[in-house]
C-alpha positions as CSV (number, residue, x, y, z in Angstrom):
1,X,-15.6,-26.5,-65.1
2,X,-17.0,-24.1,-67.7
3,X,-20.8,-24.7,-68.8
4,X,-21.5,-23.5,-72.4
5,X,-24.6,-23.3,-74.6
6,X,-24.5,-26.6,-77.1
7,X,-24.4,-24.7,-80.6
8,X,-27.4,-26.2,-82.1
9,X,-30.8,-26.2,-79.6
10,X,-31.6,-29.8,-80.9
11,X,-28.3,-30.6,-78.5
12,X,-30.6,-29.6,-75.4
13,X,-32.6,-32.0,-76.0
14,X,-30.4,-35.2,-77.3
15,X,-30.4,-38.1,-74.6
16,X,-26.7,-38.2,-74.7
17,X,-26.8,-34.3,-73.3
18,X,-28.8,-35.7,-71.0
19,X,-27.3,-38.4,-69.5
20,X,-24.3,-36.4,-69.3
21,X,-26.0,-34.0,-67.1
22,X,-28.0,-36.5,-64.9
23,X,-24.3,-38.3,-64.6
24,X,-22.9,-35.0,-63.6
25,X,-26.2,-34.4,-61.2
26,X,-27.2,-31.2,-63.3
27,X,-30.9,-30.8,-63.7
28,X,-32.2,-29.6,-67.3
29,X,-34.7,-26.6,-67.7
30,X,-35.4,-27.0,-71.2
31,X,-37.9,-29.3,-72.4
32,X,-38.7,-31.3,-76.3
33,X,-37.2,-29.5,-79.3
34,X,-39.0,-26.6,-81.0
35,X,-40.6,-25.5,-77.3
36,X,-39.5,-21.8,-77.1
37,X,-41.1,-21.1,-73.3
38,X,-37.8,-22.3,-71.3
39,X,-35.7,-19.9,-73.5
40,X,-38.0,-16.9,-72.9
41,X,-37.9,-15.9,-69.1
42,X,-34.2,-15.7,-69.9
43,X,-33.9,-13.8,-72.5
44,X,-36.3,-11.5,-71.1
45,X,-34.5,-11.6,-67.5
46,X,-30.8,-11.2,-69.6
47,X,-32.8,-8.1,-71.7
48,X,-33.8,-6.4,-68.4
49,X,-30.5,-6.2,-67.5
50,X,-29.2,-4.8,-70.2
51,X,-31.4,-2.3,-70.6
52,X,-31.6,-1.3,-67.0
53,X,-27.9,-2.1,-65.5
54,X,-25.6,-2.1,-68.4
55,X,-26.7,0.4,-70.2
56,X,-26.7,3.0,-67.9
57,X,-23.1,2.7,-66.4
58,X,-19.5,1.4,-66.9
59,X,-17.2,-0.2,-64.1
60,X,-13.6,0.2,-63.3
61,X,-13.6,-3.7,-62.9
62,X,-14.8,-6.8,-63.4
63,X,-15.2,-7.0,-59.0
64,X,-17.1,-4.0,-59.8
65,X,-19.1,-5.1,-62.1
66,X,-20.1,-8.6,-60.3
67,X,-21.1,-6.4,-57.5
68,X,-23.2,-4.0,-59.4
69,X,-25.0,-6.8,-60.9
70,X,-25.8,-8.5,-57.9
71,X,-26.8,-5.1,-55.9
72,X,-29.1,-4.9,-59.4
73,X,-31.3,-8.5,-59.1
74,X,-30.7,-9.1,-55.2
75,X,-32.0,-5.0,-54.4
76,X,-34.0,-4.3,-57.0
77,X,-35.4,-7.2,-59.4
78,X,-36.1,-9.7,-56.9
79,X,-37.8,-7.4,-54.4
80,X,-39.2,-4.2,-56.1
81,X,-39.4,-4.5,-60.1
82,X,-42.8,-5.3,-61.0
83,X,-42.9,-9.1,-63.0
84,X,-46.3,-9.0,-65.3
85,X,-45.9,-12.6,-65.0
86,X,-46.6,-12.7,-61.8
87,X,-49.8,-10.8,-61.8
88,X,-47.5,-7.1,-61.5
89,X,-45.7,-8.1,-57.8
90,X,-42.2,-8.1,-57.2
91,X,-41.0,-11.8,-57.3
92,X,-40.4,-11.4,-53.3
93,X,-44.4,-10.6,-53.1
94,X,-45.3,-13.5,-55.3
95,X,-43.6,-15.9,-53.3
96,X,-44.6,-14.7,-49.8
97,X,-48.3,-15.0,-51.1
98,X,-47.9,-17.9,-52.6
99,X,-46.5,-19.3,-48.9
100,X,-49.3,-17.9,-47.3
């Protein structure tokens, strides 16, 4: 099954959506309409990658690319790029401090 973005935002948030996705045992990250935070950390996340992964290389493939962009958020984002939302750690950092 393919997941795509509802067209208009105010579809996020429409009780229909959601009981479709509670039916379908999907849990919803955004919250009432006009709240930009939820949309944020991912187009900041999506902007990182294309300024630091895609815009430095090109692959044969699509395998390739798949591979290159998990080497990119599994080797480098998660456990050494710095996060200034997380008080400049590595997410990795974050949550091993937070567990201790």
């Amino acid at each position: 099954m393919v997941l795509r973005r509802p067209v208009e935002s105010k579809q996020y948030t429409s009780q229909q959506f959601a009981s479709l996705a509670a039916e379908f045992g999907v849990r919803l990250s955004v919250g009432r309409a006009g709240q930009c935070w939820d949309n944020a950390l991912a187009e900041s996340f999506f902007s990182t990658i294309k300024r630091e992964l895609l815009g430095t290389s090109a692959w044969p493939s699509r395998a390739a690319a798949r591979t290159a962009l998990f080497d990119f958020i599994e080797g480098w984002y998660n456990l050494h790029r710095l996060h200034s939302s997380v008080g400049h750690l590595s997410p990795a950092e974050y949550e091993t401090a937070l567990a201790a």
